[in-house]
C-alpha positions in Angstrom: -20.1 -101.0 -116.1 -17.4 -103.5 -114.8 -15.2 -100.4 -113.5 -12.8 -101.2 -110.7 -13.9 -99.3 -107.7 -10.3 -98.5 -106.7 -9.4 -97.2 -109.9 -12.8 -95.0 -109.8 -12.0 -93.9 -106.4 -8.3 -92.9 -107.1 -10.1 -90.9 -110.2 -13.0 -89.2 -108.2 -10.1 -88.7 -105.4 -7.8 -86.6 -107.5 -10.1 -84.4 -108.8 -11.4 -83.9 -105.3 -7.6 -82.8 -104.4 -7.2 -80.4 -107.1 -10.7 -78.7 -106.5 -11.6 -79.0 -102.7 -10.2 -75.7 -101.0 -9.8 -77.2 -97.5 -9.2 -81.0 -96.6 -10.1 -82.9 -99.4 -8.6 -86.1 -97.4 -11.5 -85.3 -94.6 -13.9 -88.4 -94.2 -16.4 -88.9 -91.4 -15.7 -92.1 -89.6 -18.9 -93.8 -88.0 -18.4 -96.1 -85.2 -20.5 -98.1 -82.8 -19.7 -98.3 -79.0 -21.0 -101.6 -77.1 -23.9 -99.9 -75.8 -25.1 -100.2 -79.5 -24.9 -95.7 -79.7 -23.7 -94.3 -82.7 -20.8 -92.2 -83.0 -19.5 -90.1 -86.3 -16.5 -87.4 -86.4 -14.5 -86.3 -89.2 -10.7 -87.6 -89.7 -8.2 -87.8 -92.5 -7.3 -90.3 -94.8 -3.8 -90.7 -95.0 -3.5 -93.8 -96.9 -5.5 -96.0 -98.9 -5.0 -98.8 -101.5 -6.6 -102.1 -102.3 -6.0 -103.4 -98.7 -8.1 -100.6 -97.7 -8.5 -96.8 -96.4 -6.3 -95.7 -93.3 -6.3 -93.1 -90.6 -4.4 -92.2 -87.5 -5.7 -91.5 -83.6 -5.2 -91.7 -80.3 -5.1 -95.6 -79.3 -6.7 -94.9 -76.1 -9.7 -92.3 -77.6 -13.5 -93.1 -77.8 -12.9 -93.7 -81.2 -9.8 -96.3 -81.0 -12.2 -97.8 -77.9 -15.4 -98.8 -80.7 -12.5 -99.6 -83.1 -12.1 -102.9 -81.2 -11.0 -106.0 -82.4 -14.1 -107.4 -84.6 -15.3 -104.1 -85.0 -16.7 -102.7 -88.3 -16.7 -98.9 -89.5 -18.1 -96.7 -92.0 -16.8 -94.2 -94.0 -18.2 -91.2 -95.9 -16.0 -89.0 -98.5 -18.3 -85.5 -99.4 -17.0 -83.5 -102.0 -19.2 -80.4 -102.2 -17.5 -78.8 -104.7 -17.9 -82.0 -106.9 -21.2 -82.8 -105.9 -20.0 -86.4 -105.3 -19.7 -88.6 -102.4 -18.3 -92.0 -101.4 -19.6 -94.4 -98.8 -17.2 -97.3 -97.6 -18.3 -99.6 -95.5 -16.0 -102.7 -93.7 -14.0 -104.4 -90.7 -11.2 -102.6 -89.0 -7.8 -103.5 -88.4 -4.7 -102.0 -87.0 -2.2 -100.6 -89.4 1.4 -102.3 -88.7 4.0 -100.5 -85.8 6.6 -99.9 -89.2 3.3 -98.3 -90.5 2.3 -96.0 -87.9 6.2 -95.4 -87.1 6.7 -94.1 -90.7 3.6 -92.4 -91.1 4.4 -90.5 -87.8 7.8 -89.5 -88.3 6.6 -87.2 -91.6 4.2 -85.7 -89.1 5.0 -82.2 -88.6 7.1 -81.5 -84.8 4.4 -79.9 -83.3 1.7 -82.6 -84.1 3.8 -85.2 -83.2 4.3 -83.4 -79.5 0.3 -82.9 -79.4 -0.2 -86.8 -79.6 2.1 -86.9 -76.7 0.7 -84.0 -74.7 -3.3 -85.2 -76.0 -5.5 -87.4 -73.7 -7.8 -87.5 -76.4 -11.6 -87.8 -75.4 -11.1 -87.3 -72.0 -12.4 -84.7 -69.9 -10.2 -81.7 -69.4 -10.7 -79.1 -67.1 -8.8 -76.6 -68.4 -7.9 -75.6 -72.0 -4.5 -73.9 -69.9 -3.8 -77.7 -68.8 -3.5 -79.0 -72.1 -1.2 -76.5 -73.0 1.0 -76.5 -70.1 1.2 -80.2 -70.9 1.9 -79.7 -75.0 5.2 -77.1 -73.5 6.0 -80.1 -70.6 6.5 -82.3 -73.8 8.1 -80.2 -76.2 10.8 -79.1 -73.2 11.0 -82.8 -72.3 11.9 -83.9 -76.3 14.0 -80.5 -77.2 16.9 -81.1 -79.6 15.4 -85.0 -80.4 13.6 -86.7 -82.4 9.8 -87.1 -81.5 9.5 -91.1 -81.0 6.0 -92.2 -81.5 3.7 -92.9 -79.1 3.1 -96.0 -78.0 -0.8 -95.1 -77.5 -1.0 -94.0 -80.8 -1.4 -95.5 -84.5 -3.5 -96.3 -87.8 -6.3 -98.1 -88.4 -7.4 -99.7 -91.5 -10.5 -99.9 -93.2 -11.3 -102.9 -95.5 -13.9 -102.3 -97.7 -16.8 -104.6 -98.5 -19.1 -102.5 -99.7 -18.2 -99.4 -101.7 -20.7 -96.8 -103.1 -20.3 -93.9 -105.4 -23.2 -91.1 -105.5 -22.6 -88.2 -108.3 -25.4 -85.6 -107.6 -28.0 -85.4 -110.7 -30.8 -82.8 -112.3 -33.7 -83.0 -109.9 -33.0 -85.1 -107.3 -32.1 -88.4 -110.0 -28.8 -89.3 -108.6 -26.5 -92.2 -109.7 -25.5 -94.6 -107.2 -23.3 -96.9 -107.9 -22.6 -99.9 -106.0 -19.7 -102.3 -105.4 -19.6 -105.4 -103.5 -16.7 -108.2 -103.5 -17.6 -111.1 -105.7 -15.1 -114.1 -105.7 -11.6 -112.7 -106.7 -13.3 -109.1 -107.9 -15.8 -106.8 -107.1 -19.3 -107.4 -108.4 -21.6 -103.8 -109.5 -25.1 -102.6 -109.8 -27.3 -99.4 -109.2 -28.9 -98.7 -106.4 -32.3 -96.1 -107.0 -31.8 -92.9 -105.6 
């Protein structure tokens, strides 16, 4: 074995891109609040690398609120079409302001005006009020640059545990393990 799980990913990632029809950068996020409940929703990977996995949200969202500092996440890549997934587990941290700035500005205009017009996770009464806000904000930054928001950002997963599943013949999956061991990562297989 000895295979480095970031190379392995980077493999099993492009071949997701070039056969998943729709968002082959989806990944559930699962998150605990302090209440010790569960959460899980589906976001997008928009960068990843040995320092981790990373995705964007609304500072100020349910999510961002059990992303705390301390906290601890856990992704899931499903690939359907492959008939693979990838389970990441690991603390979170804050992507850097130059990060989310840059990130941001390649955002397409009218997502970057949602983040502004978005109260994300909070009630709304209205689906009309939302977008009387999204036109409030796109009247407010006509003919300018969209500046990012200061509620809004990335968040990086570090992994500490990373496990690959390929689907198999009657139910005899592989699973493939990695954990960090000193300067490397150390793997096994897990039963399926």
């Amino acid at each position: 074995m000895a295979t480095d799980p970031f190379d392995l990913f980077d493999t099993w990632y492009a071949e997701a891109r070039a056969s998943e029809l729709n968002d082959s950068n989806a990944m559930a996020l699962a998150t605990v609040g302090a209440d010790g409940q569960p959460s899980v929703r589906m976001v997008l990977l928009k960068g990843h690398g040995r320092d981790g996995f990373v995705f964007y949200t609304n500072r100020e969202s349910r999510k961002a609120g059990e992303l705390g500092e301390g906290s601890r996440a856990g992704l899931l890549f499903h690939w359907k079409s492959l008939r693979r997934q990838i389970r990441i587990e690991g603390p979170v941290s804050r992507v850097s302001d130059a990060e989310s700035d840059a990130y941001f500005a390649s955002r397409g205009r009218d997502s970057q005006l949602g983040a502004w017009a978005s109260d994300q996770s909070r009630p709304l009464d209205a689906r009309q009020t939302f977008e009387d806000r999204f036109e409030a904000v796109r009247t407010r930054f006509d003919g300018q640059d969209v500046p990012r928001p200061p509620h809004w950002g990335g968040y990086r997963v570090t992994p500490n545990r990373i496990e690959f599943w390929q689907d198999r013949a009657h139910r005899l999956h592989e699973r493939r393990l990695f954990v960090p061991q000193g300067e490397g990562w150390a793997e096994g297989l897990l039963y399926p």
